[in-house]
PLY file of the C-alpha trace (Angstrom):
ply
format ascii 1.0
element vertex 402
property float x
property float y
property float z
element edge 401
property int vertex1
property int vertex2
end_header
0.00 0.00 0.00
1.28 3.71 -1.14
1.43 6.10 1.16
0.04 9.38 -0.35
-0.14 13.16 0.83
-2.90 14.90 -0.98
-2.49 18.48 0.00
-5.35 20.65 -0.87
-4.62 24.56 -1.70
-7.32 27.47 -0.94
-9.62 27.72 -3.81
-13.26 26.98 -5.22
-11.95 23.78 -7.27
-11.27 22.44 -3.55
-14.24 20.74 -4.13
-13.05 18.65 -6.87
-10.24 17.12 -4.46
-13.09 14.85 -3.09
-13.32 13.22 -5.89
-9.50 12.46 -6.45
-9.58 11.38 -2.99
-12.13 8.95 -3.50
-10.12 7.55 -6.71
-6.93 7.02 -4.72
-8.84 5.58 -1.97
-10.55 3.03 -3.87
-7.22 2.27 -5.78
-5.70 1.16 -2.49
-3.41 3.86 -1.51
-3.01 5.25 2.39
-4.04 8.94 1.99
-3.76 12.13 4.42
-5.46 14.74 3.20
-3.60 18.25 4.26
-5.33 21.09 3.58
-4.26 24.91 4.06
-6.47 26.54 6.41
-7.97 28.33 3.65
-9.16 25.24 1.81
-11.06 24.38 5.03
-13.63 27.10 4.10
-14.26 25.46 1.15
-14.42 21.77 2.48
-14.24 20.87 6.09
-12.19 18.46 8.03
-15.19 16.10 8.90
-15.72 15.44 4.79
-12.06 14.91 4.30
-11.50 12.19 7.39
-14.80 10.40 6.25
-13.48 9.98 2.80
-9.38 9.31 3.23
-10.58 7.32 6.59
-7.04 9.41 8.12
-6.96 12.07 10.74
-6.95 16.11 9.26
-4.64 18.89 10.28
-3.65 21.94 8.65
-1.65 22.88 11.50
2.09 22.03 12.42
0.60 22.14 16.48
-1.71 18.91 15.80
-0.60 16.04 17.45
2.73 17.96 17.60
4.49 14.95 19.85
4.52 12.47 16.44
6.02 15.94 14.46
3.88 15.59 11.77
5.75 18.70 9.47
8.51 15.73 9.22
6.80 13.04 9.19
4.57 13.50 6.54
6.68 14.32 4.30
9.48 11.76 5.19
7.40 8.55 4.76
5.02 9.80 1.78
5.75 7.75 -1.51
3.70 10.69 -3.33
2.69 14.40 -2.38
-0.28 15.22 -4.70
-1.13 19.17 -4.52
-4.70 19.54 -5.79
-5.71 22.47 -6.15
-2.54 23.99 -5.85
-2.98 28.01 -6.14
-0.93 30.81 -6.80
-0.12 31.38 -3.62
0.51 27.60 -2.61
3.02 27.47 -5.67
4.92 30.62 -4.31
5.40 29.41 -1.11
6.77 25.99 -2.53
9.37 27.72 -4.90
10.25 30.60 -2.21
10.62 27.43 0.70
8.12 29.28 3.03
6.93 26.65 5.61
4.14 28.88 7.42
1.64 25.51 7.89
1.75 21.48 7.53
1.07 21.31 3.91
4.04 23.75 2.70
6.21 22.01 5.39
5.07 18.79 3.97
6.27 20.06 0.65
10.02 20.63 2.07
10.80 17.54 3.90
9.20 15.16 0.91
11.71 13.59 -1.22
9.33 11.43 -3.16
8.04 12.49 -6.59
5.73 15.68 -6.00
2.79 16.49 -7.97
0.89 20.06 -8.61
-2.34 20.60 -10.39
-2.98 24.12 -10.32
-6.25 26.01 -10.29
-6.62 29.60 -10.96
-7.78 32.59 -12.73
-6.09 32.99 -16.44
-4.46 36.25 -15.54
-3.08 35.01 -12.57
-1.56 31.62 -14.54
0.03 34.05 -16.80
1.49 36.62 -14.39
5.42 36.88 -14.90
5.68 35.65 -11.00
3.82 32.79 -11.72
5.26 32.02 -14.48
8.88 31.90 -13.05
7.62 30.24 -9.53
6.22 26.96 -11.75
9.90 26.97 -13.70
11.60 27.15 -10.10
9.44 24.11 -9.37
10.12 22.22 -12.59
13.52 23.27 -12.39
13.99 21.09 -9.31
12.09 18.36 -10.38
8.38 19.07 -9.00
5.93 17.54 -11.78
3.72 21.14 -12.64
0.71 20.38 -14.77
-0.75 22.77 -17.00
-4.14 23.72 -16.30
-7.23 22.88 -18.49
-9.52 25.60 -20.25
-13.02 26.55 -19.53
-15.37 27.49 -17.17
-13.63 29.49 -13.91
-15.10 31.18 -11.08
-18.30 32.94 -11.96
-18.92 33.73 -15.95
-15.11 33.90 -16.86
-13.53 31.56 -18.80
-10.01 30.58 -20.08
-6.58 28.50 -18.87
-6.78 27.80 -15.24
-9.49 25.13 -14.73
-8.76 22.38 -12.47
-7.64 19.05 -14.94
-10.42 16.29 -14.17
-10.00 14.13 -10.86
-9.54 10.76 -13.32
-6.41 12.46 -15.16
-5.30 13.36 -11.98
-5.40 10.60 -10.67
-3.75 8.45 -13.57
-0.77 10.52 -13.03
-0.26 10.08 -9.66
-0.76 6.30 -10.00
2.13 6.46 -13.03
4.42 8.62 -10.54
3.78 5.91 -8.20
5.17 3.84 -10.10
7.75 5.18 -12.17
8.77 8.07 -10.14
10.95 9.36 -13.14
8.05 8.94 -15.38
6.99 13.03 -15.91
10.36 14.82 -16.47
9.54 18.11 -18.40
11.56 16.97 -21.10
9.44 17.80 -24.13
9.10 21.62 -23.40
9.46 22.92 -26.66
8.33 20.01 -28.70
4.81 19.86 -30.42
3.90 16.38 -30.68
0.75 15.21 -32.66
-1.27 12.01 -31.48
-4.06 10.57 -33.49
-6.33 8.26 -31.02
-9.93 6.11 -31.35
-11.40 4.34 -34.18
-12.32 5.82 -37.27
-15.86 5.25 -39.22
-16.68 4.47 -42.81
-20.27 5.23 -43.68
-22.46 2.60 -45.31
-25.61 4.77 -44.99
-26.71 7.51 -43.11
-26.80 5.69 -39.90
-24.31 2.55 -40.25
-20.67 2.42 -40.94
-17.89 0.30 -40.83
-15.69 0.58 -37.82
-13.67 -1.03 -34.97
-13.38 -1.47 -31.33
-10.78 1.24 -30.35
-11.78 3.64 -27.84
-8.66 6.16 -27.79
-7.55 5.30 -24.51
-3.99 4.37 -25.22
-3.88 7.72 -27.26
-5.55 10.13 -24.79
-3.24 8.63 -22.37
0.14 9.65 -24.85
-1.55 12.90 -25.34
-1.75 13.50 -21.49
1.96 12.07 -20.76
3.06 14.19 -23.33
1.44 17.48 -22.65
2.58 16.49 -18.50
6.42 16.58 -20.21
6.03 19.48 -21.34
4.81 19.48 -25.05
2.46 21.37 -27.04
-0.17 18.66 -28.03
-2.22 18.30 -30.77
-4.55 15.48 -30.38
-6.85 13.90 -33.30
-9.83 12.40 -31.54
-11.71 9.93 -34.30
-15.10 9.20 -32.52
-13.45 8.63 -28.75
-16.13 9.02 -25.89
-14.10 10.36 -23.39
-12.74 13.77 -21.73
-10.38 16.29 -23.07
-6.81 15.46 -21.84
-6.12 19.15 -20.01
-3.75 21.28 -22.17
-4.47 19.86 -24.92
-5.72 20.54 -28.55
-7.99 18.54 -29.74
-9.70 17.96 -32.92
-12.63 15.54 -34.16
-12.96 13.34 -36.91
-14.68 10.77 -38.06
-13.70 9.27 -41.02
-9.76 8.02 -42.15
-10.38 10.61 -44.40
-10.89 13.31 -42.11
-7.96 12.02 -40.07
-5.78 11.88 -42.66
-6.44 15.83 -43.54
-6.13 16.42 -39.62
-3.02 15.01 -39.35
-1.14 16.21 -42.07
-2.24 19.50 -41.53
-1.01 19.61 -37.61
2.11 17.36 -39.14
3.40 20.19 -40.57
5.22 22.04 -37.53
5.02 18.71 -35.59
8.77 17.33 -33.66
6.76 14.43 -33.20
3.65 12.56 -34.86
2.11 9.38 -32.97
-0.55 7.31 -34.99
-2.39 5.31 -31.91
-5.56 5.53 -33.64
-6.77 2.43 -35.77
-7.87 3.80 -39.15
-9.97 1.87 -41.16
-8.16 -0.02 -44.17
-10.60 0.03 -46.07
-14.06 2.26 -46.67
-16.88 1.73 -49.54
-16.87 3.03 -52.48
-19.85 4.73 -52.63
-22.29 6.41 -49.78
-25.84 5.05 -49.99
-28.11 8.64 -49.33
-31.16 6.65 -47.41
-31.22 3.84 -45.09
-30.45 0.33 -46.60
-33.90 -1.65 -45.83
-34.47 -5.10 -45.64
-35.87 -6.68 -48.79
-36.74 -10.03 -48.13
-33.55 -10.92 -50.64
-29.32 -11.12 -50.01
-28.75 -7.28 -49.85
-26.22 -5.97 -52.24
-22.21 -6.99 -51.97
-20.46 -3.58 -50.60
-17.86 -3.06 -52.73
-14.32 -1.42 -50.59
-11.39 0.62 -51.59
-8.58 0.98 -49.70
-7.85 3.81 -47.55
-4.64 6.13 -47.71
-2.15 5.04 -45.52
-1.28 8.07 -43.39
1.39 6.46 -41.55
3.40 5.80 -44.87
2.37 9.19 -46.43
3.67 11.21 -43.24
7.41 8.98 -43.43
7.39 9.80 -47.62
6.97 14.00 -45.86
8.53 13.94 -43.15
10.39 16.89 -41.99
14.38 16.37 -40.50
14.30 15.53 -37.06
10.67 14.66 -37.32
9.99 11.20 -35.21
7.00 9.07 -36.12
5.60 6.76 -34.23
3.46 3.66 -35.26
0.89 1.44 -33.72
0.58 -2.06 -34.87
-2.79 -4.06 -33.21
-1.49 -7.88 -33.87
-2.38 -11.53 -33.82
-0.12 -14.43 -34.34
-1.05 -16.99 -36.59
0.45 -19.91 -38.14
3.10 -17.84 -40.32
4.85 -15.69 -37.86
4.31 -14.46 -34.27
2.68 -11.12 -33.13
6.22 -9.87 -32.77
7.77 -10.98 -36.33
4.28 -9.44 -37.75
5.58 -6.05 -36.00
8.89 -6.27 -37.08
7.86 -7.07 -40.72
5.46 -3.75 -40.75
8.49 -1.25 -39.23
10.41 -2.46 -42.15
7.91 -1.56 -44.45
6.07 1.65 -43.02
9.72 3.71 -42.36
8.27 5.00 -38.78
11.05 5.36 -36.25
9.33 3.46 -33.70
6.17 0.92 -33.86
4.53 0.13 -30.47
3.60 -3.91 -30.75
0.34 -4.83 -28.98
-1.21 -8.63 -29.17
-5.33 -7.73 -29.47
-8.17 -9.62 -28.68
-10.91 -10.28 -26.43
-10.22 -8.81 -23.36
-7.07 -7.21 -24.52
-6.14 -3.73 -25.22
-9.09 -2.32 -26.99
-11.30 -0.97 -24.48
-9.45 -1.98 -21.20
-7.46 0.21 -18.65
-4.13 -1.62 -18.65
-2.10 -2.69 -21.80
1.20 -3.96 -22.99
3.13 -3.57 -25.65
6.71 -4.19 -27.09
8.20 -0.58 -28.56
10.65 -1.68 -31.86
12.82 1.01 -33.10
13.97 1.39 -36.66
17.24 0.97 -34.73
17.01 -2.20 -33.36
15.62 -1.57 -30.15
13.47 -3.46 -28.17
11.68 -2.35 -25.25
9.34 -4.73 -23.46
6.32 -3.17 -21.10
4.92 -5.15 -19.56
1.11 -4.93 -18.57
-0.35 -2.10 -16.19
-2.30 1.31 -17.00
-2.13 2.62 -20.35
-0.01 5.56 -18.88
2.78 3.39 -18.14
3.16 2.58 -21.88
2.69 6.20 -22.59
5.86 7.74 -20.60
7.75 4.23 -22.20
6.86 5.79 -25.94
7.80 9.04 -24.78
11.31 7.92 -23.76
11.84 6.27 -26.65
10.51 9.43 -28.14
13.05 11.77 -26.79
15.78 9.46 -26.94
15.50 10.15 -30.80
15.32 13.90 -30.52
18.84 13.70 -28.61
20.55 11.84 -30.47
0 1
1 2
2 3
3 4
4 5
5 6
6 7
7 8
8 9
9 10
10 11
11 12
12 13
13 14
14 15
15 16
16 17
17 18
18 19
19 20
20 21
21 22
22 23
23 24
24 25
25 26
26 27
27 28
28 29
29 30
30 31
31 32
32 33
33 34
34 35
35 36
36 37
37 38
38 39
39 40
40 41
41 42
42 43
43 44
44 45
45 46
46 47
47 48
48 49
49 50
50 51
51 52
52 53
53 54
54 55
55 56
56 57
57 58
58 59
59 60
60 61
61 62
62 63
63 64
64 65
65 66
66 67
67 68
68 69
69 70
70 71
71 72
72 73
73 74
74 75
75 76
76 77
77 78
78 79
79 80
80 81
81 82
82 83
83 84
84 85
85 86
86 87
87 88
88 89
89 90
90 91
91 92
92 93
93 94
94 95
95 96
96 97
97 98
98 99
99 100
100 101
101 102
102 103
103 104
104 105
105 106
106 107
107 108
108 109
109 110
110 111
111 112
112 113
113 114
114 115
115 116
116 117
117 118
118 119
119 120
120 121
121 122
122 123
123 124
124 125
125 126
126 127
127 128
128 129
129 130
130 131
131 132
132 133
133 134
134 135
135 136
136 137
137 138
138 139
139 140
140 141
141 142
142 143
143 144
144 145
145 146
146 147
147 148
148 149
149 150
150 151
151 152
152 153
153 154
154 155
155 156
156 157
157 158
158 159
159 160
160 161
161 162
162 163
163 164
164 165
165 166
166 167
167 168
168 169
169 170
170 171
171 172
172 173
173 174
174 175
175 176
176 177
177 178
178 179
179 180
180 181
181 182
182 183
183 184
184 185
185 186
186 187
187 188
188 189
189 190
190 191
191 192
192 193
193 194
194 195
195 196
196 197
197 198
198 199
199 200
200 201
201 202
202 203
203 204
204 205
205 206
206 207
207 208
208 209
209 210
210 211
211 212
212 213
213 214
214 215
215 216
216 217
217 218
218 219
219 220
220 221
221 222
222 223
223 224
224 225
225 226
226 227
227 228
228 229
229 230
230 231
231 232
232 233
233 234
234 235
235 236
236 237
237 238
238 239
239 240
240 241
241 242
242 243
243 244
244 245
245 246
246 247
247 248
248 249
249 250
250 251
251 252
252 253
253 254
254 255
255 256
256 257
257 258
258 259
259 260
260 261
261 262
262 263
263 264
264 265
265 266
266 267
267 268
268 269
269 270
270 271
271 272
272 273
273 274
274 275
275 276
276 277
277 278
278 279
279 280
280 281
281 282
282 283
283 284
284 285
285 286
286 287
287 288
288 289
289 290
290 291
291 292
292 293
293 294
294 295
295 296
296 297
297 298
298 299
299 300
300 301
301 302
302 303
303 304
304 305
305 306
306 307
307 308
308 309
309 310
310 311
311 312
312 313
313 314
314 315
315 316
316 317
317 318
318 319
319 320
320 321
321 322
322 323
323 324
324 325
325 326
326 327
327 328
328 329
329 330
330 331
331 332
332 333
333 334
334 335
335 336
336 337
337 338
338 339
339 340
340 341
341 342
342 343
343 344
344 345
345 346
346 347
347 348
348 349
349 350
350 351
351 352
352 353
353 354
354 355
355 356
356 357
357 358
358 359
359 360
360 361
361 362
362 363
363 364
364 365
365 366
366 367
367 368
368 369
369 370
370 371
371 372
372 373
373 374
374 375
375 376
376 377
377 378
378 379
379 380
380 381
381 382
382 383
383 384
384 385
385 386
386 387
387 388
388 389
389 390
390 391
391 392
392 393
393 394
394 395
395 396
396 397
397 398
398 399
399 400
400 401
């Protein structure tokens, strides 16, 4: 069991903090909730014990015979500082110690996490600005903030990422502690993620069973290292990774435009999405009815390869990254299949993953083998889809250095 310090910073998105509570609860970790005293005017003690199940203090004069400014800090595995405000995150890169939390902050020497909340014009202010490089500087993992709604009608950067992403981090720090170095400031790295659809008809369409988990997760370790990310979401139910851009599509079509387009400024391009092969020819403009007789054979064409089209463009110093969904069969392995399709797409690196039921499509964890063009091969083995993502984002920067 992981010890955890969730420290909880003076603003409205203190609310929110219940929620990543609960998460990290339920995933099995021991967590002490250590608010300021300001964030217990937005949520009180009582709520915080009932849901960590852990005593509350905000003070250093609590149960000061067990000296819980040290000890805290000393036997956390994580600190987790959600929300952490602008004036949280100037105390931490000034080392003022004024209540439990910042002392917390100075005697930790596990990986520390911050996921500020704020105001846009307060995210942007030149002393917040240098406080969060301070912080990076010495290793402190410093999200960005999402966009949208803030206090009262204003919107803009400073919104609170969701509780899930949150939490997904912190369970990847946990670990990999060196999992989140902001080694990608700098970069912009383009992921493509989900499933793309081929209409038959106005209301059917070919497709696959990809939800754009594995991608959303790249697109989130990515952005948490520091890139600018450009993520191109083909029919993926799920929330917008925070500091990220993202734009829909539907068809391989679509995605193909999407891509190339954000391709063109792009360090980086990673194609996690699975595009359809293969789409029909021709649209049918009304629903396909039943007629009492074998409908019609749908007659396919192939689909551009994007993967191959973005190698024959690439840029120097571009990296591209590859997905390959495989299944063994009685010619080769799942592995020689992979190997065979690097050769022959001209991606840098191809991330190997055996599908089927059960596996990978639609589940939380994954595993994957990452080939390089180089003859690399790195093995991950199975856990949350954010473990894979920081392992293709090492072998990611590895190529930019070398």
């Amino acid at each position: 069991m992981s010890r955890v310090v969730l420290g909880v910073a003076g603003g409205i998105a203190a609310y929110k903090a219940c929620e990543l509570l609960r998460r990290l609860v339920e995933a099995g970790h021991d967590v002490t909730v250590v608010p300021t005293a300001s964030a217990l005017n937005f949520v009180g003690a009582a709520t915080w014990e009932a849901l960590s199940h852990n005593r509350v203090a905000a003070d250093v004069w609590t149960d000061a015979a067990e000296v819980p400014h040290v000890r805290l800090g000393r036997q956390a595995d994580l600190v987790v500082v959600a929300p952490a405000t602008a004036d949280l995150i100037a105390k931490a890169a000034h080392g003022l110690a004024d209540d439990l939390l910042t002392n917390t902050l100075l005697t930790a020497r596990c990986p520390v996490l911050f996921a500020p909340a704020m105001h846009t014009e307060m995210w942007e202010h030149p002393a917040t600005v240098d406080n969060i490089a301070t912080l990076r500087r010495r290793g402190t993992v410093v999200l960005d903030p999402a966009s949208g709604r803030l206090t009262g009608a204003d919107t803009g950067k400073g919104r609170l990422p969701e509780a899930a992403e949150i939490a997904r981090l912190a369970e990847l720090l946990l670990r990999r502690p060196d999992a989140l170095p902001h080694d990608l400031a700098g970069r912009h790295v383009v992921v493509s993620a989900g499933g793309t659809r081929e209409a038959l008809d106005p209301v059917r369409f070919l497709g696959n069973a990809s939800t754009g988990q594995q991608g959303y997760a790249i697109a989130a370790v990515a952005a948490a290292r520091g890139a600018r990310v450009t993520l191109v979401a083909a029919n993926a139910d799920l929330p917008d990774p925070a500091a990220v851009d993202v734009v829909r599509v539907v068809s391989a079509l679509e995605l193909r435009e999407a891509v190339h387009k954000a391709a063109e400024d792009a360090d980086c391009v990673v194609m996690a999405a699975a595009v359809a092969d293969f789409r029909p020819s021709s649209l049918v403009d009304h629903k396909i009815k039943k007629s009492g007789t074998a409908p019609a054979p749908i007659v396919l064409e192939e689909n551009p390869d994007v993967l191959a089209e973005l190698v024959a463009a690439r840029r120097p110093g571009q990296v591209l990254v590859g997905f390959a969904a495989e299944t063994g069969d009685a010619t080769a392995t799942v592995l020689d299949h992979g190997r065979t399709k690097l050769a022959r797409k001209g991606c840098d690196l191809l991330v190997v993953n055996a599908v089927g039921k059960g596996v990978a499509f639609g589940q939380a964890d994954n595993t994957g083998v990452i080939l390089g063009a180089d003859g690399t091969e790195t093995d991950v083995p199975f856990g949350p889809k954010a473990v894979l993502a920081a392992a293709v984002c090492d072998a990611i920067v590895s190529r930019f250095v070398r």
